[in-house]
C-alpha positions in Angstrom: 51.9 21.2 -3.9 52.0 24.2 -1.8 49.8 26.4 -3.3 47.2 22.8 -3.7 46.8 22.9 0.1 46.5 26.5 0.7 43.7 26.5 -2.2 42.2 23.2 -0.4 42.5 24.6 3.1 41.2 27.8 2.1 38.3 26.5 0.5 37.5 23.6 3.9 37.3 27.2 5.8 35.0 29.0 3.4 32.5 25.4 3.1 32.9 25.7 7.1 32.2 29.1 7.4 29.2 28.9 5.7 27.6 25.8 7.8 28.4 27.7 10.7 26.0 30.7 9.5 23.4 27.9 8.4 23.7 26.3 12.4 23.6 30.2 13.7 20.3 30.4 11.7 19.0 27.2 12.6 20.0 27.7 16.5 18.0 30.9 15.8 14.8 29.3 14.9 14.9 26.4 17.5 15.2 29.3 20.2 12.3 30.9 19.2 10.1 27.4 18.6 11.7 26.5 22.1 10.1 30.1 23.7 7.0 29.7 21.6 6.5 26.1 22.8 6.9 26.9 26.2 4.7 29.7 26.5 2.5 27.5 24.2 2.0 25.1 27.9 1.7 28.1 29.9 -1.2 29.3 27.8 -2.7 26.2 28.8 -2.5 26.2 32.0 -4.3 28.6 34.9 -1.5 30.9 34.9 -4.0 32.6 32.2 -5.4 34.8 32.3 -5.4 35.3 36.0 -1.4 35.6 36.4 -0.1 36.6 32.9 -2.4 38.2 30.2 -3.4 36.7 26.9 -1.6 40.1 25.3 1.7 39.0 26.7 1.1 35.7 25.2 0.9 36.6 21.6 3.4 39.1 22.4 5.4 36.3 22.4 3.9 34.7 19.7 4.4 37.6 17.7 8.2 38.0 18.4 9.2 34.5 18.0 7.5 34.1 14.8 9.2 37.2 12.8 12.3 35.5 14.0 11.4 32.5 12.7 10.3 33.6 9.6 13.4 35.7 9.2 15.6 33.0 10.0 13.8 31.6 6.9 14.6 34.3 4.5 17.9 34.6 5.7 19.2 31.3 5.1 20.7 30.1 1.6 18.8 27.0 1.7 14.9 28.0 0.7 15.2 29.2 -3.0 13.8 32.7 -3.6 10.8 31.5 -5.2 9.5 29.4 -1.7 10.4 32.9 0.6 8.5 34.8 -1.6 5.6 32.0 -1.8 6.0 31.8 2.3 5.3 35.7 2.7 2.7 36.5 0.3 1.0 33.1 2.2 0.9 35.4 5.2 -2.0 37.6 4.2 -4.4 35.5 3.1 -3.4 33.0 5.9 -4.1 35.9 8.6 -6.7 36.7 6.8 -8.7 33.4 7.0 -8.1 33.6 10.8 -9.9 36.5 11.7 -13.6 35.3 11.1 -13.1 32.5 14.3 -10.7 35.5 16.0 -8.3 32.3 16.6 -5.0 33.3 15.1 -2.6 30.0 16.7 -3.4 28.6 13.1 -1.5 31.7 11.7 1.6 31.3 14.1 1.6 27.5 13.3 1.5 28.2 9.7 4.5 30.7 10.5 6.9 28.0 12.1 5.5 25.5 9.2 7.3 27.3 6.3 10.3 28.4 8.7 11.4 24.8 9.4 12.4 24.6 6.0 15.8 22.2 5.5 15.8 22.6 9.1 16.4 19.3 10.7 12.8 17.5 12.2 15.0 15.5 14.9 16.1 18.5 16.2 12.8 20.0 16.2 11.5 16.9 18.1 14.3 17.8 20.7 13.5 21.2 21.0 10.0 20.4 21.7 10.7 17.6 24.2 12.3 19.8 26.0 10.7 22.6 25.7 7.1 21.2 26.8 8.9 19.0 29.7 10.1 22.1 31.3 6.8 24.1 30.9 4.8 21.0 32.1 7.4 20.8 35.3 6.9 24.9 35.3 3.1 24.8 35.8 3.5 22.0 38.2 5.9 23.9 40.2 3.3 26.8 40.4 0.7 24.6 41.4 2.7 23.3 44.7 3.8 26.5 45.7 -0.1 27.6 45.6 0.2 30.3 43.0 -2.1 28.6 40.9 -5.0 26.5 42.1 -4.9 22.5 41.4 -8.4 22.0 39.8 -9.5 18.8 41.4 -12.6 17.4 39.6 -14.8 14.0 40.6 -16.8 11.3 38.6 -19.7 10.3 40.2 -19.4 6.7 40.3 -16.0 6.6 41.1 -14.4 8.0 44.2 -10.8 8.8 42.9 -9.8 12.6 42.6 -9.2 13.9 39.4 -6.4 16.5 39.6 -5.1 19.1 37.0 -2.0 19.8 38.6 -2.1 23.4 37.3 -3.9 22.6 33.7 -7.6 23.4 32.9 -8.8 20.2 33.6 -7.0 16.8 34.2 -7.8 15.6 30.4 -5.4 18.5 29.6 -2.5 17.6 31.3 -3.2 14.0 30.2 -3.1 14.9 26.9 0.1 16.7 27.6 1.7 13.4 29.2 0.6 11.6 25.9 2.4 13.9 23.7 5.2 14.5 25.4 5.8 11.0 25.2 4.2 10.3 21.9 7.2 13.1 20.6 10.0 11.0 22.7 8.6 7.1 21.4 9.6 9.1 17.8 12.8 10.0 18.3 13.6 6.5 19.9 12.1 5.3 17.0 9.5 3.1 18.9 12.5 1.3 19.6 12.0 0.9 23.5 13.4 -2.0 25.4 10.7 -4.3 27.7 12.2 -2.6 30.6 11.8 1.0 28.9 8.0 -0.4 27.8 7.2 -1.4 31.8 8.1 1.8 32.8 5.9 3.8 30.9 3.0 1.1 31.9 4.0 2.0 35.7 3.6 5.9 34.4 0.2 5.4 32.7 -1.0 3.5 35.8 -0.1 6.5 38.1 -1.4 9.4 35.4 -5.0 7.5 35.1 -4.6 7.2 39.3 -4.1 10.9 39.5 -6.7 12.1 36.6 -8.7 9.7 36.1 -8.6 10.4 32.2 -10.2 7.4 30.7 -9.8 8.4 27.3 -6.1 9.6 27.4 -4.9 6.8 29.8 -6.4 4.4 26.4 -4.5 6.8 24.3 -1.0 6.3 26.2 -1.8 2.2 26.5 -1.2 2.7 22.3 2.1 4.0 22.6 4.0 0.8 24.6 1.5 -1.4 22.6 2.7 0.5 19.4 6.4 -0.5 20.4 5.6 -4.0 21.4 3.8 -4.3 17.6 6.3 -2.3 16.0 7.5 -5.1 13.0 3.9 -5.8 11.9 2.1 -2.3 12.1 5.3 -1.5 9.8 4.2 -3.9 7.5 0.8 -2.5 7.6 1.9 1.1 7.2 4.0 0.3 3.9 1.3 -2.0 2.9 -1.0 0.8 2.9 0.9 3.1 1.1 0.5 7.0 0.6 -2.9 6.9 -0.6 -3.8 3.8 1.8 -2.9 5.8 4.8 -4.0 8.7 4.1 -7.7 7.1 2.9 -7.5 5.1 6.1 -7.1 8.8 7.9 -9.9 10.4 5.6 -12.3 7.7 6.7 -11.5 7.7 10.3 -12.0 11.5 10.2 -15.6 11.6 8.4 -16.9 8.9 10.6 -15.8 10.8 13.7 -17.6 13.7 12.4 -20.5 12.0 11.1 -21.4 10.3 14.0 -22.0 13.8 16.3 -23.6 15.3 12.7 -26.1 12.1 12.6 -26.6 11.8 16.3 -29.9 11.1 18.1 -30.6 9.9 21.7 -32.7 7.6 21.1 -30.0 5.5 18.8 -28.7 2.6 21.4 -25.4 2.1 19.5 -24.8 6.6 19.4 -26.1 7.0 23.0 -23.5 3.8 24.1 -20.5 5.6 22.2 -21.8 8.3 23.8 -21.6 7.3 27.2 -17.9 6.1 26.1 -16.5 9.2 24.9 -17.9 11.0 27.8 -20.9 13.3 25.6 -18.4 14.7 22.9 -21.0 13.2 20.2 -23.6 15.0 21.7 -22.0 18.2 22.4 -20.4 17.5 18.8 -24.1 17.3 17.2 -24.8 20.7 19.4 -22.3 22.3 17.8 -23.3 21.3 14.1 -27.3 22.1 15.4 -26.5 25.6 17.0 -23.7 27.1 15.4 -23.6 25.2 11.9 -20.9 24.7 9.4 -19.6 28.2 7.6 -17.2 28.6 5.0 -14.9 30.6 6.5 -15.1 30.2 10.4 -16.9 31.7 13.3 -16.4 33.3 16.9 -18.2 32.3 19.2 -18.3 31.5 23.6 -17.6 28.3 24.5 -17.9 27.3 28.3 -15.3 24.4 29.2 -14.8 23.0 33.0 -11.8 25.1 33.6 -11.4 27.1 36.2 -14.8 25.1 37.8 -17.1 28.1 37.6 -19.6 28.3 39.8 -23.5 28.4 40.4 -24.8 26.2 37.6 -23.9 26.5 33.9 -24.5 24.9 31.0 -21.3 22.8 29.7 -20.5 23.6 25.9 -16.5 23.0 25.1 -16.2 21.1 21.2 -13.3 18.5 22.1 -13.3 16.7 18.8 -10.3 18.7 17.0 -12.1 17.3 13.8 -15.3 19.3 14.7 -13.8 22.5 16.0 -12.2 22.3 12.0 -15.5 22.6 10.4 -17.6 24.8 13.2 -15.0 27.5 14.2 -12.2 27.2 11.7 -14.2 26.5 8.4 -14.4 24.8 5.4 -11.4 26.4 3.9 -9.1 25.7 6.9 -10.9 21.8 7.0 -9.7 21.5 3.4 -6.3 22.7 3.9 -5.8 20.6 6.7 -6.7 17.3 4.8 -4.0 18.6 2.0 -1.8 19.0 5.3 -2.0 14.9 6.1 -2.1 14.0 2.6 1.0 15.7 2.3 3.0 14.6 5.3 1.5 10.5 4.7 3.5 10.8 1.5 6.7 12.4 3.0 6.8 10.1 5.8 6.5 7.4 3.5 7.9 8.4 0.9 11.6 8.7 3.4 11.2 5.9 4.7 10.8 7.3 8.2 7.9 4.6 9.5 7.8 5.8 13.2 6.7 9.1 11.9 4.1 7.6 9.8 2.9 5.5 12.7 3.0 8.6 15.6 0.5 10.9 12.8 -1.7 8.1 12.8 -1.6 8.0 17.0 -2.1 11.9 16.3 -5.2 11.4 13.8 -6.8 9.2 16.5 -6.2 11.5 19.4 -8.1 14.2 17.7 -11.3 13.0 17.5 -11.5 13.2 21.0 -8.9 16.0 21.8 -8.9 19.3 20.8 -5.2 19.6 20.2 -4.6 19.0 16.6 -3.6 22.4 15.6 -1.9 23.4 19.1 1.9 22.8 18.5 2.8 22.6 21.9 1.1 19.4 21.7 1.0 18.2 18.2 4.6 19.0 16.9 4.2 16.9 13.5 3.1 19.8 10.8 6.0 21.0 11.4 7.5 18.1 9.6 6.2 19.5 5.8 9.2 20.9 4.9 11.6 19.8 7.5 14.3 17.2 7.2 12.9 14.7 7.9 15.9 12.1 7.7 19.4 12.8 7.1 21.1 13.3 4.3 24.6 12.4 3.1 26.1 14.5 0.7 29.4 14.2 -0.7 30.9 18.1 -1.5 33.8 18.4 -4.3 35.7 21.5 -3.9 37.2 22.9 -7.1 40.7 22.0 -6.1 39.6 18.2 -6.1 38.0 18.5 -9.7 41.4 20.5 -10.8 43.5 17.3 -9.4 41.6 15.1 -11.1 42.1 16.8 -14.6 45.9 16.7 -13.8 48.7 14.2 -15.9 
């Protein structure tokens, strides 16, 4: 009996041993997502390029993804056959970045494949807080005056719209939105009335402040979401993998078949128009000038950050769906629509519903955000080969299986 509980306590140690190398590697990669999230909002705000350079940037970039792909290839979990798949990917994934000279997709691709078996809750957590404390960073440098508060006006309204550090005031909306959007997931769209009237009051003060008409509608869908929860769940499930993912495939085309089609003298394109604030016409620009390519292009885009002055003329692609197909390319495009066929069936496919429902709340962002493939907004690729829920798993030691063969 003796030499039973040695053998049994020995082999406790070695199974705990070994899940404290798998949490070293995990705590590994959440650091570096954590650093690259955070310099992620920094990037975004007018900190750069005036205060930090773009090199230091994707210095950081650059360091945090080899240690999260090495993380990867360290860990027992990823057979060989997916580390070897993940590193020859690297190539031709770089590659197909250096036509539009936009190499984030290459860096997101890196923390795709290096989330593997890593838990997506944790990720979620990482990111929350991670983006809360580089939004609260640029805000701090905005009080203190180190970098300017952009405040913009609409004409036929006489509320300021202030950026609070960000490009513009829709950017720091968005950020609101999917900080929130990331923390409605991990509650599980669970949220009490109280919890709900809260994040009203918050919208209310965010569209007071900005004045972002699209992304204060955007954050109305997350309480409402909640409220709704037990029949969009229905719906979701009702749908299915190939329903949801359709539904997102329609959604998509029309977006970008509206700018592609567009004419001013259309009353029905000119009143969407009007709505979305001339992202179909700058959208129809874009497909006129520039043009669809297979493989992506460079090329100057002039946005209302920094409010430059004299006149200029305004040409920034919001539509994430139409910066796919004019900078990125076809090839990217395609890949991407692989990308939310895959993660449809995973989210249904575990059962995790309030994952399903935040990508759609993602999909219908992006036709009038530009955010889609930024991670330190939209966390959810990340998800491919994450755990997504967990997973109970009963471990025999060899002890165990030799009691059981004993008289």
């Amino acid at each position: 009996m003796r030499i039973e509980r040695e053998l049994r306590s020995g082999s406790v140690m070695d199974m705990t041993r070994h899940k404290q190398r798998i949490d070293i590697f995990e705590l590994s990669y959440l650091i570096a997502f954590f650093m690259y999230i955070y310099i992620g909002v920094l990037k975004t705000s007018l900190l750069v390029p005036v205060h930090m350079s773009m090199s230091i940037v994707y210095l950081v970039f650059k360091i945090t993804g080899l240690c999260a792909m090495l993380t990867m290839l360290f860990r027992k979990e990823p057979n060989l056959y997916y580390k070897m798949g993940a590193v020859f990917l690297l190539v031709p994934v770089y590659a197909l970045c250096v036509p539009s000279k936009n190499f984030d997709f290459f860096y997101y691709f890196i923390f795709v494949v290096g989330a593997y078996a890593i838990s997506f809750r944790k990720i979620l957590k990482a990111y929350v807080f991670s983006a809360v404390v580089g939004t609260a960073s640029v805000m701090a440098l905005c009080f203190f005056g180190i970098i300017p508060n952009e405040v913009f006006a609409r004409q036929e309204l006489s509320l300021a719209r202030n950026s609070f550090g960000f490009f513009t005031p829709t950017d720091f909306a968005a950020r609101i939105f999917f900080i929130l959007l990331a923390y409605y997931m991990l509650k599980k769209f669970a949220f009490s009335w109280k919890e709900n009237l809260f994040v009203f009051v918050l919208i209310f003060v965010i569209y007071y402040l900005t004045n972002a008409r699209l992304d204060t509608l955007l954050l109305l869908l997350l309480p409402v979401s909640a409220i709704f929860k037990p029949f969009l769940k229905k719906i979701v499930y009702c749908l299915g993998k190939v329903g949801s993912f359709l539904i997102s495939f329609l959604y998509i085309m029309f977006s970008i078949l509206i700018a592609a089609c567009y004419n001013s003298d259309d009353q029905v394109l000119s009143f969407l128009n009007i709505m979305l604030s001339d992202r179909i016409k700058i959208g129809h620009q874009a497909f006129r000038e520039k043009g669809v390519t297979l493989l992506g292009q460079h090329f100057h885009e002039q946005g209302n950050g920094l409010l430059p002055s004299g006149s200029f003329r305004y040409f920034y692609i919001d539509s994430s769906y139409i910066r796919l197909l004019v900078i990125y390319g076809v090839i990217i495009s395609s890949l991407m629509l692989v990308a939310i066929y895959f993660l449809h069936c995973r989210f249904i496919s575990e059962g995790s519903f309030y994952y399903s429902l935040g990508f759609f709340l993602v999909i219908i962002s992006s036709a009038v955000d530009q955010h889609f493939l930024d991670p330190s907004y939209n966390v959810l690729f990340l998800a491919m080969f994450a755990n997504i829920v967990k997973r109970k798993v009963s471990v025999k030691t060899n002890m165990d299986l030799k009691e059981q063969t004993l008289p």
